[in-house]
C-alpha positions in Angstrom: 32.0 -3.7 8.4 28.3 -3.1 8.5 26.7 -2.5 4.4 24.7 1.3 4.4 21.3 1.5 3.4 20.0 4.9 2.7 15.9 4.5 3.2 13.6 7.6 1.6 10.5 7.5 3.6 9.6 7.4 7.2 6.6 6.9 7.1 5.3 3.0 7.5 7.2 1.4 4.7 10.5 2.8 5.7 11.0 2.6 9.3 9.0 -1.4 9.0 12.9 -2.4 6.7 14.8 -0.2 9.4 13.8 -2.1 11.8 15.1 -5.3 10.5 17.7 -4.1 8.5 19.3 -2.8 11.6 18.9 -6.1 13.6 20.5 -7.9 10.5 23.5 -5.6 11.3 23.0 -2.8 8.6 24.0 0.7 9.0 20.3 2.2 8.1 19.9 6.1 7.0 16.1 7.2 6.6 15.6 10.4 5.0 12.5 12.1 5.3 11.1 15.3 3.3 9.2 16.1 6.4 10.3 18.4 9.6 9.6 15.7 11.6 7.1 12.0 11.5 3.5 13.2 10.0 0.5 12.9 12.5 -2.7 12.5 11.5 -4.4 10.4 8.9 -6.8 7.8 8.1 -7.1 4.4 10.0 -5.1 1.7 8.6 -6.2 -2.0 9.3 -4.2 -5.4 9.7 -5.8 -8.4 8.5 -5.2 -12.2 8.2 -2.8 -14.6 9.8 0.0 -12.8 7.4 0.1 -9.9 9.0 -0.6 -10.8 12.3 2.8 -13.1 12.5 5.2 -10.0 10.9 3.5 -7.9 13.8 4.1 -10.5 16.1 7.5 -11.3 15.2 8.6 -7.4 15.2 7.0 -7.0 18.4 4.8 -4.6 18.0 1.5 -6.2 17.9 0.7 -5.9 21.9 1.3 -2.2 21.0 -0.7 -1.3 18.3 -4.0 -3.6 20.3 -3.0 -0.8 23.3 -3.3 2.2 20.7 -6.2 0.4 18.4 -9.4 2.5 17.2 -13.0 1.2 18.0 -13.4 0.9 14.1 -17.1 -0.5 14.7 -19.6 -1.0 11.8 -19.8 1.1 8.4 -23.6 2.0 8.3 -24.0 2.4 4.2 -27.0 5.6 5.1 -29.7 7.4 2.7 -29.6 11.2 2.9 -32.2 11.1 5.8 -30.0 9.1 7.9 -31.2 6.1 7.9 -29.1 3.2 7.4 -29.9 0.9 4.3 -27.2 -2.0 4.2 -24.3 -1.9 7.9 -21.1 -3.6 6.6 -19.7 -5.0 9.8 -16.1 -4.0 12.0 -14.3 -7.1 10.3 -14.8 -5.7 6.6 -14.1 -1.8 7.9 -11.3 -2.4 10.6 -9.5 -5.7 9.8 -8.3 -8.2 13.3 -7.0 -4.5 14.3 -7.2 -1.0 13.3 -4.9 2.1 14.2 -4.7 5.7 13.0 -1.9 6.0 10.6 -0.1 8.5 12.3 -0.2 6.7 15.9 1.2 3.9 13.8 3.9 5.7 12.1 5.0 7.0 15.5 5.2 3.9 16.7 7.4 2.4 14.3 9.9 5.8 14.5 10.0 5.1 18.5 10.7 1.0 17.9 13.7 2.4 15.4 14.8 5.8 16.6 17.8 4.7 18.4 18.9 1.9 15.8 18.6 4.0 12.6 20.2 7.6 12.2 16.6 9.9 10.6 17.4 13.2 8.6 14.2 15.2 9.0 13.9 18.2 6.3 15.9 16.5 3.5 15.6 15.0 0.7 17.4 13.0 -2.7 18.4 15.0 -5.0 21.0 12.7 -7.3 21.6 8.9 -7.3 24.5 7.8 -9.3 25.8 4.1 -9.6 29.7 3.5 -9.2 30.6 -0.2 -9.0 31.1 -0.5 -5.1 28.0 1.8 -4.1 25.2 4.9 -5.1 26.5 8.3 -4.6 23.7 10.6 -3.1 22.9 14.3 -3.2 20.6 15.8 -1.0 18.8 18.9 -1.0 20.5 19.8 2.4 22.7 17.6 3.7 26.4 16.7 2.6 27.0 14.0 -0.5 27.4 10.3 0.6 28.0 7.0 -0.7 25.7 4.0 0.5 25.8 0.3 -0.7 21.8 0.4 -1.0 19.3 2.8 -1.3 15.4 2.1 -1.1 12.3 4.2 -2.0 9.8 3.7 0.5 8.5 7.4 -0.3 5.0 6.6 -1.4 3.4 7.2 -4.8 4.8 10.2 -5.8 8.2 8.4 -5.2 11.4 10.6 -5.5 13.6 7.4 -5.8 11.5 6.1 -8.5 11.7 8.9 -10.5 15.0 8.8 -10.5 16.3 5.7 -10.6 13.7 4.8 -13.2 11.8 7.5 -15.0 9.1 10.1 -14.8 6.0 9.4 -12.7 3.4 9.0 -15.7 5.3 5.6 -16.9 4.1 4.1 -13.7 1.3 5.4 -11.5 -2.1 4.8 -13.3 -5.1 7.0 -12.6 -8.1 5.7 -11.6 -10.0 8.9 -12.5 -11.6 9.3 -8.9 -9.9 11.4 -6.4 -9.8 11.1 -2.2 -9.7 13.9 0.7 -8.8 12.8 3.8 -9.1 15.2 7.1 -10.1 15.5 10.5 -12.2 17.3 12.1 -14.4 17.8 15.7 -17.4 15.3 15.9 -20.1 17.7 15.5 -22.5 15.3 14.3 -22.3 12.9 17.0 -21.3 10.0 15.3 -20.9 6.6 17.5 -20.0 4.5 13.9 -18.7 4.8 10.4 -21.3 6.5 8.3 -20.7 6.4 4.4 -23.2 8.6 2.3 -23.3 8.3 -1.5 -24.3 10.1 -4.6 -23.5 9.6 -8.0 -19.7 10.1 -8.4 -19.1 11.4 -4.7 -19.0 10.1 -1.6 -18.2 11.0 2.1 -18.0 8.6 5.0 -17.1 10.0 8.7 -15.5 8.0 11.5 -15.5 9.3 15.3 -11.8 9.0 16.6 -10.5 10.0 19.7 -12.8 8.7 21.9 -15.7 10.2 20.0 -14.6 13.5 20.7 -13.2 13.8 16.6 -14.1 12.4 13.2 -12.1 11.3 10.4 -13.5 12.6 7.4 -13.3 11.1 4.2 -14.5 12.4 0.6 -14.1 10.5 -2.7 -15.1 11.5 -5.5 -15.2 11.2 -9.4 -13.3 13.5 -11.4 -10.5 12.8 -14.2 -9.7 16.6 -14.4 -8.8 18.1 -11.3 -4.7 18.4 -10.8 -4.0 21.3 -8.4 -0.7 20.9 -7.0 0.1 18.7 -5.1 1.6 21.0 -1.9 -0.8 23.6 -2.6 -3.3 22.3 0.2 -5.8 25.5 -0.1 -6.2 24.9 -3.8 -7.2 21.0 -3.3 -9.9 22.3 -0.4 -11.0 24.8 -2.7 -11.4 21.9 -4.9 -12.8 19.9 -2.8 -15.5 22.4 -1.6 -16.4 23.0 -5.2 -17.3 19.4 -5.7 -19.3 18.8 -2.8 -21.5 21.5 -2.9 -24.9 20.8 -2.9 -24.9 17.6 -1.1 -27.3 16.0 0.5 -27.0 15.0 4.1 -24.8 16.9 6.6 -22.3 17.4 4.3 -22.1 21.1 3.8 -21.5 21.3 7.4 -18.7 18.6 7.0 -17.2 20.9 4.5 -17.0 23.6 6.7 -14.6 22.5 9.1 -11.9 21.3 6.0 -10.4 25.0 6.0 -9.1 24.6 9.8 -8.7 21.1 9.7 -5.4 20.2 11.7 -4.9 17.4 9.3 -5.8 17.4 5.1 -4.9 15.1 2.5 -6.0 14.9 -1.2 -4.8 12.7 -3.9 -5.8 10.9 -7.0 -6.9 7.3 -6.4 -4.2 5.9 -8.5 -2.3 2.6 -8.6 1.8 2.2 -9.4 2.1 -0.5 -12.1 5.7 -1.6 -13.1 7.7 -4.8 -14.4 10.7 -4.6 -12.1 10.7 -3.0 -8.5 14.0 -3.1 -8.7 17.4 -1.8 -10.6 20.8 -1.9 -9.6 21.5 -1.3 -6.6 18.1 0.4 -5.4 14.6 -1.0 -4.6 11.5 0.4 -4.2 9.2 -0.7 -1.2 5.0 -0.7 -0.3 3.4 2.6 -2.2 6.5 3.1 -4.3 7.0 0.4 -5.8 2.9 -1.7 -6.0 1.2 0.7 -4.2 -2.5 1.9 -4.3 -3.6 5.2 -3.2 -6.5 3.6 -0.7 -8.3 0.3 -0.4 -5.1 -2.0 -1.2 -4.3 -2.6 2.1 -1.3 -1.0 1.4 -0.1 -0.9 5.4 -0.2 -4.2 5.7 1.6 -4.9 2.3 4.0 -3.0 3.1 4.8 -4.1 7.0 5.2 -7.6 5.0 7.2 -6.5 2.0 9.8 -4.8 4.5 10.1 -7.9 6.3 10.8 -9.9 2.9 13.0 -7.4 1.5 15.3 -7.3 4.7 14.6 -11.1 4.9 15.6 -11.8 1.4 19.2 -9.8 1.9 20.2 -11.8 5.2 19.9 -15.0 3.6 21.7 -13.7 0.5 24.7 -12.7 3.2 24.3 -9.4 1.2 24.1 -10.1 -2.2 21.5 -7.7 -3.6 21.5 -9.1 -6.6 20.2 -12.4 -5.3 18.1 -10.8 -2.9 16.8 -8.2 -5.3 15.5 -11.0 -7.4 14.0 -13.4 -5.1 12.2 -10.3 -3.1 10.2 -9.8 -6.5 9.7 -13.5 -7.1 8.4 -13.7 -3.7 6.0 -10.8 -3.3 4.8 -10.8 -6.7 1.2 -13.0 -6.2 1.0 -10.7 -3.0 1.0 -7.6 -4.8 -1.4 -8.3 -7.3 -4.2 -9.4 -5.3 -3.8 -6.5 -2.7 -3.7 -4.2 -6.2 -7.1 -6.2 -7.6 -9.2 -5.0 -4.0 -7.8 -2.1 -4.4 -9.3 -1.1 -7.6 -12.8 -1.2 -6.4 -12.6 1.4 -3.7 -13.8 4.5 -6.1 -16.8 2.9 -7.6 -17.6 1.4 -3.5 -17.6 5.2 -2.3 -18.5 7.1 -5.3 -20.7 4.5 -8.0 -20.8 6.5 -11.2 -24.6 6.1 -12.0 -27.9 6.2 -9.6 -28.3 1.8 -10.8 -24.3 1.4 -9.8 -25.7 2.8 -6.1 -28.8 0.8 -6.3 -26.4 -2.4 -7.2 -23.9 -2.1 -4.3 -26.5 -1.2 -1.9 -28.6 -5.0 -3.1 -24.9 -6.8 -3.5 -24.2 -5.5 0.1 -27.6 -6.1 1.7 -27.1 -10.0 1.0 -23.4 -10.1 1.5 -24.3 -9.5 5.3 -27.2 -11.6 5.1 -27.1 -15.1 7.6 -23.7 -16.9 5.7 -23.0 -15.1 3.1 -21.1 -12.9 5.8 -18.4 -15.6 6.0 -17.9 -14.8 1.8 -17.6 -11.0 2.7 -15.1 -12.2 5.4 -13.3 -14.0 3.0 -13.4 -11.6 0.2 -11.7 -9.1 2.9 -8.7 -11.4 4.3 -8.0 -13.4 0.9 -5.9 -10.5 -0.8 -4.0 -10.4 2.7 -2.7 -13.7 3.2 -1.7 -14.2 -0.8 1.9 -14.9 0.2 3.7 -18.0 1.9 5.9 -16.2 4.3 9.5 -17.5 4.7 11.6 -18.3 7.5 15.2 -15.8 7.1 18.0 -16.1 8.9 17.3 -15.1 12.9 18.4 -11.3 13.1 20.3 -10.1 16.5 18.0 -9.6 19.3 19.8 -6.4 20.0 19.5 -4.3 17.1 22.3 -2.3 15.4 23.1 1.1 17.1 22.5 4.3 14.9 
């Protein structure tokens, strides 16, 4: 008989392990808060021969190349316009770029007939018993599963209780994001990032040109409003940006109908053990980074470890608990140091901070100092010897 895995998450994290847990024979279970997967979102990136060869090897690459953005340039501009320092499509977009939410619906469609998805629910209890974890739900009936795994970002349910409140773990950065999209109504043909002291907003066109992706970070150690209370966060948001220079104002406008909105703090989950038990946390839950980690990628390769690590344990998840944190440790940490620069690269704190990155960047793209900006973008990436696990079924498990 097949071992249960209950997965919290569908987003990337989770549907990435359902997809070889089910071809290793498991009976997989992802719950999901959420009526149904979430659209919308930033791009995401891939990057380095790492993980280029987990794509590859779940078959999804050709896919996501099909579905990629044009990611282009990032033009670094002044509030005239004019661009100062252009940070080329390999920094920006990585070997390929998608929009998180064509991503995350491509992963449910590679899974949706091997794993059995509860929309609209989510973990209430998790209690231990020697031969499994019992599970509440908010919704649906109690059940017993030999695993579970919190792949539900940083705010992770699972984490919270299978090992304590959120403030022991996720360290704030004090800058916050906003994330939303909105119709190109300035045109845009490439990335545009405009910056003052402690805020920044860059816009992408998407959808053929037709849309932008709008993105707004800013400095700010204070602000909390809830996190599901969207129109307080935009009211936040608008407060903050007022008065900026550029088009922004008019950016700002189109956040109270936008079709897609996310704000967070930039924040960073820091913990000894991703692991207790019989649960494991995976990508955001466990290491993750709010942005600038490249915490897709991370967590496309974690889930193939994880998965990896139990197969050639025959099920042990003790063993494979242990050997999953020995092996993504390294990985984890380097994707964590990149990630702790993306505040001060959008938002620098003081007018000198702007004028620094603006030099540092105009000679990083200079002649061959591009192949160190190249390297500094793919190192973090590839900080991980990938193993070879056991070969999984080619016909995955049936939900």
């Amino acid at each position: 008989m097949s071992k249960s895995v209950l997965i919290s998450g569908a987003s990337i994290a989770g549907p990435s392990l359902a997809y070889w847990l089910a071809r290793y024979g498991y009976d997989v279970t992802v719950v999901e808060r959420a009526e149904a997967i979430r659209p919308g979102g930033q791009a995401v990136d891939f990057r380095g021969e790492v993980h280029m060869r987990v794509l590859e090897k779940m078959g999804v690459l050709d896919e996501i190349r099909l579905r990629r953005t044009d990611a282009g340039p990032l033009d670094l501009i002044d509030a005239a316009g004019r661009t100062r320092v252009s940070l080329p499509d390999s920094f920006t977009g990585g070997d390929v770029e998608i929009h998180r939410g064509d991503l995350a619906e491509l992963l449910y469609e590679l899974t949706r007939d091997s794993a059995h998805y509860v929309f609209g629910d989510s973990i209430t209890s998790m209690t231990e018993t020697a031969d499994g974890v019992h599970v509440t739900f908010e919704r649906g009936a109690p059940r017993t599963f030999d695993l579970v795994v919190g792949a539900d970002g940083l705010h992770s349910n699972v984490r919270r209780l299978a090992f304590g409140e959120e403030g022991q773990f996720v360290r704030d950065s004090g800058y916050h994001v906003a994330i939303f999209e909105a119709p190109n109504r300035l045109g845009v043909g490439t990335g545009k990032l405009y910056s003052e002291v402690g805020r920044g907003v860059s816009v992408y066109p998407t959808r053929g040109g037709t849309g932008a992706n709008v993105m707004c970070v800013f400095a700010d150690h204070d602000l909390k409003p809830a996190r599901r209370d969207q129109d307080a966060q935009k009211r936040a948001l608008a407060e903050r940006f007022a008065g900026m220079g550029w088009h922004t104002g008019s950016l700002m406008e189109d956040v109270w109908d936008a079709p897609y909105f996310y704000c967070d703090s930039i924040s960073m989950v820091r913990m000894d053990s991703w692991t207790k038990g019989r649960v494991a946390l995976l990508g955001d839950a466990g290491y993750g980074a709010t942005c600038g980690g490249m915490g897709t990628g991370l967590a496309v390769v974690c889930a193939y470890v994880l998965a990896g690590e139990l197969a050639a344990a025959g099920g042990d998840h003790r063993a494979a608990f242990a050997a999953y944190e020995k092996s993504i440790k390294k990985f984890t940490t380097a994707c964590q140091r990149v990630a702790g620069g993306a505040g001060p690269f959008f938002a620098p704190k003081s007018e000198r901070a702007l004028r620094r990155r603006a030099t540092v960047y105009r000679l990083l793209t200079a002649g061959p100092f591009i192949k160190i900006l190249n390297k500094l973008t793919t190192q973090a990436a590839t900080a991980i010897k990938l193993k070879e696990y056991p070969e999984p079924s080619s016909t995955p498990h049936a939900a």
